[in-house]
C-alpha positions as a Python dict, from the first residue, in 0.01 Angstrom:
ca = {
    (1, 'X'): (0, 0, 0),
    (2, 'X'): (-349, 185, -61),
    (3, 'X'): (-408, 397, 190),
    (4, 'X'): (-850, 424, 260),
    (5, 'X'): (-904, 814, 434),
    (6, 'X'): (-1215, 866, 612),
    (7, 'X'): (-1358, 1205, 595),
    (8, 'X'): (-1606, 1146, 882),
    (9, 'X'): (-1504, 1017, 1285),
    (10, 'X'): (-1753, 867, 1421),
    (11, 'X'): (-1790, 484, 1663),
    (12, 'X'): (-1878, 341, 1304),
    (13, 'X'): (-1647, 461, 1116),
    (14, 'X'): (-1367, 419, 1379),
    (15, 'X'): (-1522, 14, 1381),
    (16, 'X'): (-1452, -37, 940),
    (17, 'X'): (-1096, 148, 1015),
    (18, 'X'): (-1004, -111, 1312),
    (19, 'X'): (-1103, -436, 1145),
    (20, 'X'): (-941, -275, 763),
    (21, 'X'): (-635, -213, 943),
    (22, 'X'): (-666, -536, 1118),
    (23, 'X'): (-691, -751, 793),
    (24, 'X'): (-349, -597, 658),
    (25, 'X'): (-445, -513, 316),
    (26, 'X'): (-499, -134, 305),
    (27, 'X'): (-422, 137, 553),
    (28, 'X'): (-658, 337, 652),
    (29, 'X'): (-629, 756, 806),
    (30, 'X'): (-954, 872, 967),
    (31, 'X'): (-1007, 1315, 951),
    (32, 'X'): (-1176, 1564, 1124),
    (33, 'X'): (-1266, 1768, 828),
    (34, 'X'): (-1339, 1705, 479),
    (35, 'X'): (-1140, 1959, 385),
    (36, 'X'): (-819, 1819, 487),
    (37, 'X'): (-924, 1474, 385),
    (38, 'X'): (-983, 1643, 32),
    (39, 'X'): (-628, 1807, 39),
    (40, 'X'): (-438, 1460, 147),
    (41, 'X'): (-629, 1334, -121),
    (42, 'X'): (-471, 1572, -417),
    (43, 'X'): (-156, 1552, -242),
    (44, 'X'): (-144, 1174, -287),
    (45, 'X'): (-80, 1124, 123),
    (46, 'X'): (-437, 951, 52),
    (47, 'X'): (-554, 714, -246),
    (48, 'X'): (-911, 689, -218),
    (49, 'X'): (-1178, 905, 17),
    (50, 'X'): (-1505, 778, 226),
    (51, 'X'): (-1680, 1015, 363),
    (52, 'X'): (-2049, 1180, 383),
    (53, 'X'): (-2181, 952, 655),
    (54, 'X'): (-2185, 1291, 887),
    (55, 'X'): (-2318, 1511, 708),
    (56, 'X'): (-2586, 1566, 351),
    (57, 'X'): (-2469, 1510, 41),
    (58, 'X'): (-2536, 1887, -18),
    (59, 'X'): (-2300, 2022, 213),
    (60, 'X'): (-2041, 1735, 180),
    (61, 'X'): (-2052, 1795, -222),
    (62, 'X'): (-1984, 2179, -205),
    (63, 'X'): (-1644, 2138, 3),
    (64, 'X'): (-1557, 1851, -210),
    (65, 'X'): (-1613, 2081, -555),
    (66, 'X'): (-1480, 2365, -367),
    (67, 'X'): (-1128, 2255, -355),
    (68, 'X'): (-1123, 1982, -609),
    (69, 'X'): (-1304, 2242, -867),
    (70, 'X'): (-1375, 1974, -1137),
    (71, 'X'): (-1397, 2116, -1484),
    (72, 'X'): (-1704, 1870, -1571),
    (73, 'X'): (-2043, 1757, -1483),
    (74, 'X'): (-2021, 1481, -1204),
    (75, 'X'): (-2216, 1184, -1136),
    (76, 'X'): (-2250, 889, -882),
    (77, 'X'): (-2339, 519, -907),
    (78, 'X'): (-2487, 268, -704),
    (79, 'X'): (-2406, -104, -624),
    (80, 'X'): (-2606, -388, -537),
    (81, 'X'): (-2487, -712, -448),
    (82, 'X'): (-2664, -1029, -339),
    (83, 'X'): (-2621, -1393, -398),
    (84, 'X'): (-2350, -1403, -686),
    (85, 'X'): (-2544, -1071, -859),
    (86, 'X'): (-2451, -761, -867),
    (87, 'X'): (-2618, -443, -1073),
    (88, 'X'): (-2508, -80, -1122),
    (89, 'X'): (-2788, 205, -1054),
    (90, 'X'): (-2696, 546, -1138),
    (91, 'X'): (-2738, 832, -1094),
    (92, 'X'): (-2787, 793, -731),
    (93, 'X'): (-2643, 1128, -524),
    (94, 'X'): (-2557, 1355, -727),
    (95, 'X'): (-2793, 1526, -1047),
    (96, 'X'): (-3147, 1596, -969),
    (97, 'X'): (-3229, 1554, -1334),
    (98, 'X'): (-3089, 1465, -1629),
    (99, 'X'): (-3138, 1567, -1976),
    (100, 'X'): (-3059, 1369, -2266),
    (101, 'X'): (-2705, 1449, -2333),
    (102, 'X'): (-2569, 1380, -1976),
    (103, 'X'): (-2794, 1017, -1992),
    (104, 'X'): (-2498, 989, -2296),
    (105, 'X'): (-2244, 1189, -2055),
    (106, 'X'): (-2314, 893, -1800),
    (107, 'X'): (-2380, 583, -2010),
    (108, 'X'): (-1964, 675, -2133),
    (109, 'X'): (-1864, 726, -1785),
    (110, 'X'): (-2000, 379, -1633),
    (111, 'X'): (-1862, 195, -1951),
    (112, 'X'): (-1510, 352, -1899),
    (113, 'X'): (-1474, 386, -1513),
    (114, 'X'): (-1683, 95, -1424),
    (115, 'X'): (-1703, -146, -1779),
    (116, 'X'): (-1308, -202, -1752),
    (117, 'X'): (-1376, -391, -1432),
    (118, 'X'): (-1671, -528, -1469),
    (119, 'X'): (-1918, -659, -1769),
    (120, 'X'): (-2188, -426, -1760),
    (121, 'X'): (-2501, -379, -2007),
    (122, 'X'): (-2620, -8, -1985),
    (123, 'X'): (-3018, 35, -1994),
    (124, 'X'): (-3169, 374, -1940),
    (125, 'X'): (-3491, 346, -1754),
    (126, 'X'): (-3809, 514, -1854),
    (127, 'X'): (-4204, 449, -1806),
    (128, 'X'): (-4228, 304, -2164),
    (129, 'X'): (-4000, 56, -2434),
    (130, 'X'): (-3877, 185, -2708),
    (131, 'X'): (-3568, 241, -2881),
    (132, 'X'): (-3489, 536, -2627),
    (133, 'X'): (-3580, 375, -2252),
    (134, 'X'): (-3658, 71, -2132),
    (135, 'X'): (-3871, -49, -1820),
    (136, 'X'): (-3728, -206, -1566),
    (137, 'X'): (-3905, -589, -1646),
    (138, 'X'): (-3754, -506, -1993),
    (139, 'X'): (-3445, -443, -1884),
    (140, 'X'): (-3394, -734, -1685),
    (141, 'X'): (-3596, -962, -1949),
    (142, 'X'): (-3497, -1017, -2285),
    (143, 'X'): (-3845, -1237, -2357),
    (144, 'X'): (-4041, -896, -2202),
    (145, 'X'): (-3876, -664, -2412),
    (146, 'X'): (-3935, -839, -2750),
    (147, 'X'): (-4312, -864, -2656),
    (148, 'X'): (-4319, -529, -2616),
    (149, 'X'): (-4144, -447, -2960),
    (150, 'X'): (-3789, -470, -2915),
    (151, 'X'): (-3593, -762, -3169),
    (152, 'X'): (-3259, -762, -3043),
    (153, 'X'): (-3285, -734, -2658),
    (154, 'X'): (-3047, -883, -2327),
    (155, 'X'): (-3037, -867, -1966),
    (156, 'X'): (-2918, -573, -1858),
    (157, 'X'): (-2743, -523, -1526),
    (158, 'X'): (-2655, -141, -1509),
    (159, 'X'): (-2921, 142, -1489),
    (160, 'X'): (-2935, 472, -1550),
    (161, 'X'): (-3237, 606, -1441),
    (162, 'X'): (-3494, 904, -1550),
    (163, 'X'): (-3382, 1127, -1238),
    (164, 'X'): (-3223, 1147, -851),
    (165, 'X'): (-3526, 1036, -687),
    (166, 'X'): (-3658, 752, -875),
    (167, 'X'): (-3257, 602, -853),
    (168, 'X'): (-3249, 721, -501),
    (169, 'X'): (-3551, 570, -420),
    (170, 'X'): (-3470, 242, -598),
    (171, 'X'): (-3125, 152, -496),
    (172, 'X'): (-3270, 220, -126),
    (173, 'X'): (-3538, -27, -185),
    (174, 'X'): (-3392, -274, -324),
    (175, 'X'): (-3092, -264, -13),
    (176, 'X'): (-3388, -289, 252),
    (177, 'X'): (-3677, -422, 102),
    (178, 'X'): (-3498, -682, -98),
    (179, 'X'): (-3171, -733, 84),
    (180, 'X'): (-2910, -636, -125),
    (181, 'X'): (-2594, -527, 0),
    (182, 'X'): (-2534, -159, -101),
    (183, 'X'): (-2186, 10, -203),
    (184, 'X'): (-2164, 388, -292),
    (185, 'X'): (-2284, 611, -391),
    (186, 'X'): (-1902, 620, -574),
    (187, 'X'): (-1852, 941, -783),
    (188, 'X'): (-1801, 910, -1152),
    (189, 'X'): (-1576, 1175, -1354),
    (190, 'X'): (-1452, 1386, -1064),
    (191, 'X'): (-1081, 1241, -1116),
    (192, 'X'): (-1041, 1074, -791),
    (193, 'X'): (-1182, 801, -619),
    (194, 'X'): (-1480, 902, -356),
    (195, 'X'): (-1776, 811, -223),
    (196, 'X'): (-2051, 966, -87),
    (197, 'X'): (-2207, 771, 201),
    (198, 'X'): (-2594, 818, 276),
    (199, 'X'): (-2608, 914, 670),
    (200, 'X'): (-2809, 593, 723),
    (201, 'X'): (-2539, 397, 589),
    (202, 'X'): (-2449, 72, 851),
    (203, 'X'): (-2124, -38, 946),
    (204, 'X'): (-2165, -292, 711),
    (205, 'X'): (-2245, -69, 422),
    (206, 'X'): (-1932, 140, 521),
    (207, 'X'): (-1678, -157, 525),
    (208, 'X'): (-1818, -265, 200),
    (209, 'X'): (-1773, 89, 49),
    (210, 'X'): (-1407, 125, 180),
    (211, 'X'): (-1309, -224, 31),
    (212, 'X'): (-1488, -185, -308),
    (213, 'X'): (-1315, 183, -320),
    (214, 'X'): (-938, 71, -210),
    (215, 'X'): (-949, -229, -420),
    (216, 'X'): (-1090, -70, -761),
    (217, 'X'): (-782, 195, -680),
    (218, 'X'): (-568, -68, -647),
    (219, 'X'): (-664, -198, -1015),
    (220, 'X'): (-627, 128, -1139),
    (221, 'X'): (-265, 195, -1037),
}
């Protein structure tokens, strides 16, 4: 059975860890440290790691490389769910900007971590269409794009956008403004699977993140 280790004790996190345990399907082990979360975690006591919900993503980050010492770049990703949809936003936690080659690096880290589960269409964002970026109503709109020059367009549900604060920014408007439910931020190309919760992250959001988490390792074993 998947065992779900929380790097943070809190009353919320102890909440997701009473009603995961209750349902039967994973096992969960809550830490006091991220440090010896992290080293349950290589040690395979652990199969997947939530954690960041007490403290930044700065601080939690730095312990995580410290130990885990990961010999390339990292990124994050974002889910939103509502209704029957779902989208991809990345990257949301990690890179404060991105140059062109690590736009590539990520693009071939969400189609190989994230495309084997899911069917995703990769757009990278930008303030203008053209064979580079896309805008968001472009993105989303085949019909939009070809007015605005592009033949061979389709709706696009993963995004990889120009830096950390507009994705930031975006995935957190879209969860509150338009009432999506938000997973992540998940880490892409560290080697293991953990997330990165925002501090503001609900019970809700937390529960969500553990299931999404234990069940993608699941499908990876």
């Amino acid at each position: 059975m998947i065992t779900i280790g929380f790097a943070d004790n809190n009353k919320e996190i102890e909440s997701v860890r009473e009603r995961i345990n209750g349902e039967g399907i994973f096992q969960t082990k809550i830490y006091n440290s991220v440090e010896s979360a992290i080293v349950d975690l290589l040690s395979g006591q652990i199969n997947c790691l939530i954690g960041g919900h007490d403290m930044s993503t700065g601080d939690y980050l730095k312990t995580i490389f410290k130990i885990i010492k990961p010999k390339n770049r990292v990124y994050s990703y974002s889910v939103l769910k509502k209704n029957g949809k779902i989208y991809f936003f990345a990257d949301t936690g990690v890179n404060p900007t991105l140059s062109s080659d690590q736009k590539v690096e990520l693009e071939n880290l969400l189609k190989n971590e994230v495309g084997k589960f899911f069917d995703i269409n990769i757009a990278k964002l930008g303030f203008k269409t053209d064979n580079e970026t896309l805008q968001v109503d472009a993105a989303l709109f085949p019909e939009i794009a070809k007015k605005k020059g592009l033949k061979d367009s389709k709706t696009h549900n993963a995004f990889i956008f120009p830096d950390l604060h507009s994705a930031n920014i975006g995935y957190k408007m879209i969860q509150h403004l338009g009432g999506y439910d938000h997973i992540g931020p998940i880490l892409l190309g560290i080697g293991y699977p953990i997330s990165d919760l925002s501090r503001g992250a609900s019970q809700k959001e937390i529960y969500d993140t553990a299931i999404y988490l234990g069940n993608l390792t699941l499908k990876n074993r």
